[in-house]
N, C-alpha and C positions, 0 to 999 in steps of 0.2 A: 587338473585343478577345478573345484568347483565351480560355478556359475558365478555365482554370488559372490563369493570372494573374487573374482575378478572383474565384475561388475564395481564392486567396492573401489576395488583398485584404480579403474579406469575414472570413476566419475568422481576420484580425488584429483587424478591431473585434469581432466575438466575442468574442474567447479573450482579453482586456486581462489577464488576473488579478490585477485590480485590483478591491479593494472600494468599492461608491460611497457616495463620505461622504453620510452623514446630513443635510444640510442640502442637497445637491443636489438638486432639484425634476425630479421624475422625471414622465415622462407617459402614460401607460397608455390606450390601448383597447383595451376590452373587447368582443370581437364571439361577437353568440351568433346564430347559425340559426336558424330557428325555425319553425314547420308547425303547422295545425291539424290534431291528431292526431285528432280523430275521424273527420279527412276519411280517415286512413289505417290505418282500425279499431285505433288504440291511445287508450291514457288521458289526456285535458290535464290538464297539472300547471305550467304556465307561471303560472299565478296563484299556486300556494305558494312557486315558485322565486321570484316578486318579495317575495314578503311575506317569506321568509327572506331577502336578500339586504337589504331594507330593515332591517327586525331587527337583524341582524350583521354591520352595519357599512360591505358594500360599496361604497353610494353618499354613503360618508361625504366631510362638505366641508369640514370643518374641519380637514383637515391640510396643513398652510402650505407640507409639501418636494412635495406628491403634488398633479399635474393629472389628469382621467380622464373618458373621453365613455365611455359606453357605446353601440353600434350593435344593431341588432337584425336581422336579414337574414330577412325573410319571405320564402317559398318561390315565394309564388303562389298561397294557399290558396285557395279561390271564397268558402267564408266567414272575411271578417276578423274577426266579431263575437269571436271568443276573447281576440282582443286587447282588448276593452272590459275588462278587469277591470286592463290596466296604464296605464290612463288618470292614473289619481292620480299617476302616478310620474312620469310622462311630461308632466305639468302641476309636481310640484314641482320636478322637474329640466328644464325644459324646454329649460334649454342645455348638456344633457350627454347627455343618452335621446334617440336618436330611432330611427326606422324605415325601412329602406329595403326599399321589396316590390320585388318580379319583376312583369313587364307577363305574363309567362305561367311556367305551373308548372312547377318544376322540383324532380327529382327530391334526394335525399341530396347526392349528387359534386359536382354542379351546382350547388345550392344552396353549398354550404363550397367550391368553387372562388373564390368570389368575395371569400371572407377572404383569399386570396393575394393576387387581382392588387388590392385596395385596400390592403393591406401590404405590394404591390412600389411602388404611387403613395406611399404615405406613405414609402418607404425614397428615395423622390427627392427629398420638401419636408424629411423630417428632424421632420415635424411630433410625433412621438409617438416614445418612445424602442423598448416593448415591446407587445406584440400578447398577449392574454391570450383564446385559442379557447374560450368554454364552452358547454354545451350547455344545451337547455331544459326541463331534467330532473333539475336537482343542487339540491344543500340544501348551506350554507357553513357553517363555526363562528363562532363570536361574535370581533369587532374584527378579520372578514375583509380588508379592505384593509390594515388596519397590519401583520396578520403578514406577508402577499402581499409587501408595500413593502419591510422588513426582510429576509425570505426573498429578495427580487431582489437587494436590495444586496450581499448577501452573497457569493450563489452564481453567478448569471447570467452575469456575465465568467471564471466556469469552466466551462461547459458549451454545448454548443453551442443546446440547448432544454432549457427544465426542463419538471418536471409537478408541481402540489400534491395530485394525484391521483394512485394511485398503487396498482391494481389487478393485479400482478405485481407478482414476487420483487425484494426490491432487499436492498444490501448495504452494509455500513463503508464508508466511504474508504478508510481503511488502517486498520491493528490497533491504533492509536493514539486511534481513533476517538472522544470521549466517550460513555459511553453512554447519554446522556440528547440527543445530537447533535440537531439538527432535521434534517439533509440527510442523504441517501443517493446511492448509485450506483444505476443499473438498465442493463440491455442494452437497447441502440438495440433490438435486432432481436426485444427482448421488448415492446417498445411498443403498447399501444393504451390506448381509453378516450380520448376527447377534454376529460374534464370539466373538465381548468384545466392547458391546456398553454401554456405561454409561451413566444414565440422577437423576436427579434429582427429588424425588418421586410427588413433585409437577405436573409433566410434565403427570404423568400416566393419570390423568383425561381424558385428551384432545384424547385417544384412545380409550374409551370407548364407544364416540355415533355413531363411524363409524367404527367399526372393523369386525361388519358384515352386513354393507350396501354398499358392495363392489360395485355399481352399482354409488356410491357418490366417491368413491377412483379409479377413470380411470380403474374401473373391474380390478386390480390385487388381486392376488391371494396368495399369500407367503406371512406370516407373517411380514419380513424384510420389505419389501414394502407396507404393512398397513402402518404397522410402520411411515413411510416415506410420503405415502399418505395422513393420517392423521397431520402429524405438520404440510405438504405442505398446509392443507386445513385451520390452526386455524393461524399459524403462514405463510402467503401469502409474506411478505415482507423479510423475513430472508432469504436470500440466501443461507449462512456457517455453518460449525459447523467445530470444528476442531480432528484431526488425530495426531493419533503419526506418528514419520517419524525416523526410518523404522516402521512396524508393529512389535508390542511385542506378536503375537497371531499365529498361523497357523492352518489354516483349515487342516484337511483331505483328503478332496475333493474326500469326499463320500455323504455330505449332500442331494442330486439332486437326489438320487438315494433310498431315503428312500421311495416313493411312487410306487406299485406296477405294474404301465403302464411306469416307469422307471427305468426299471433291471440295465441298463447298461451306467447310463449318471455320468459325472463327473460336483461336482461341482466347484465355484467359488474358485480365491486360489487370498490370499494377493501379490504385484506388489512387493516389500520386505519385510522379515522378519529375524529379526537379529539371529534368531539360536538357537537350543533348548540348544546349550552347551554354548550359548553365554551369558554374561551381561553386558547388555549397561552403568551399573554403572550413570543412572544419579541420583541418591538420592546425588552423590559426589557434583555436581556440579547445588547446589540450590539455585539460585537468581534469586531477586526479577524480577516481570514480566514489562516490563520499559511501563510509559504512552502513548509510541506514537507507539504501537503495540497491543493497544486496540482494539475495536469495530470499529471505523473509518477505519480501516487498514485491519481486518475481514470481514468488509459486502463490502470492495472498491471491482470492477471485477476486476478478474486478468488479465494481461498482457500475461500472457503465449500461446503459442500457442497451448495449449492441451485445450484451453479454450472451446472448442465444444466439446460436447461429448453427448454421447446418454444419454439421461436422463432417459430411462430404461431399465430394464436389466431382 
């Protein structure tokens, strides 16, 4: 089938701009990467990302509209032993947690290659509605899933991939904006930071014929920016995706340092983020997303004077 016509195809269940009612049972996996960092002279911090993510909500079960597996993508490490400290979770949740290693090691690309093509197989069974990329190095805020659930409902059939992270400039929708809003705009071509990007499993195809023809994606090199290079390549017209405002994610900002010719580099950290003791409580306050803050209002350029910015990072 042609390109195009299936590009068409896809970026009509995208773009529905339609908010999904609250009683709709929505199905979420959550795929995180994952590496024993010592093996790659950086810091393991996967035991406080479980303990905060148990903490605040993530692998909450008692919400009757929301289903959710979380996957773990082990690299290949030689020692698995790092993993012994998410045993507990992986015993209370034992039909949502699990693990899938590599038979041999594999590098960053390689490793997060493989969120796609299991996100192109789920875009065939329909099994899970949304794909939620996070890294093994973030800290969540308190009743993380119900804002995450809320925040999709809302925005998701506006945008072609959201992020609740959100380390670059982002702006109003339109001038009408409230200013207490949860969502924002940001430029595709300002995109990185993997820490809680959501897309829709349809979307995963379109990363597969260039993820390692980096010579066709402006030679970047970090995953996050495939990522980016490729929609920039299939989807040329889309300017936007949208952002939570503040960020519900926080990096570590140790990720930059997991490669070995970078002992000592810090990386990327979110411009806000509301607090790991904090809850922004918007599940409270869920209405409907009004027509004249659609698409029209999402791809218009912004006004702002942060309007220039480096498009890469």
């Amino acid at each position: 089938m042609d390109i195009d016509i299936i590009k068409k195809y896809d970026l009509k269940k995208i773009y529905t701009e339609q908010k999904i009612d609250f009683n709709h049972k929505l199905n979420y996996l959550f795929i995180m990467p994952c590496v024993n960092r010592l093996e790659r002279n950086a810091i393991q911090v996967i035991d406080k990302t479980f303990e905060n993510f148990e903490k605040n909500g993530l692998f909450d079960t008692s919400l009757n509209n929301v289903n959710w597996r979380f996957l773990l993508l082990e690299s290949g490490s030689t020692d698995l032993s790092y993993l012994d400290s998410l045993k507990p979770y992986l015993e209370k949740y034992n039909d949502r947690i699990s693990i899938l290693c590599s038979n041999s090691p594999l590098d960053g690309p390689r490793n997060i290659f493989r969120i796609f093509e299991i996100a192109n197989k789920i875009n065939q069974s329909n099994e899970f509605d949304y794909i939620v990329w996070m890294d093994d190095d973030i800290l969540v805020c308190e009743n993380f899933l119900k804002n995450l659930d809320i925040w999709v409902r809302n925005y998701m059939n506006f945008t072609l991939f959201g992020s609740l992270y959100t380390p670059y400039h982002s702006f109003p929708i339109n001038p009408n904006s409230k200013p207490n809003s949860n969502v924002r705009k940001s430029y595709i071509r300002s995109y990185h930071g993997s820490c809680c990007t959501i897309f829709k499993p349809c979307l995963a195809k379109y990363m597969l014929p260039y993820w390692f023809k980096t010579n066709l994606l402006r030679n970047v090199v970090e995953p996050d920016l495939r990522f980016r290079e490729s929609i920039m390549k299939f989807f040329p017209n889309i300017q936007f995706f949208l952002v939570s405002y503040p960020s519900l994610v926080y990096h570590l900002n140790i990720g930059s340092a997991i490669y070995g010719h970078k002992q000592i580099k810090k990386g990327h950290q979110c411009r806000e983020f509301v607090g790991i003791q904090n809850d922004p409580k918007w599940y409270i306050d869920y209405e409907p997303i009004k027509r004249n803050i659609s698409l029209e209002y999402i791809e218009k350029n912004s006004d702002s004077s942060e309007e220039k910015i480096e498009d890469n990072k």
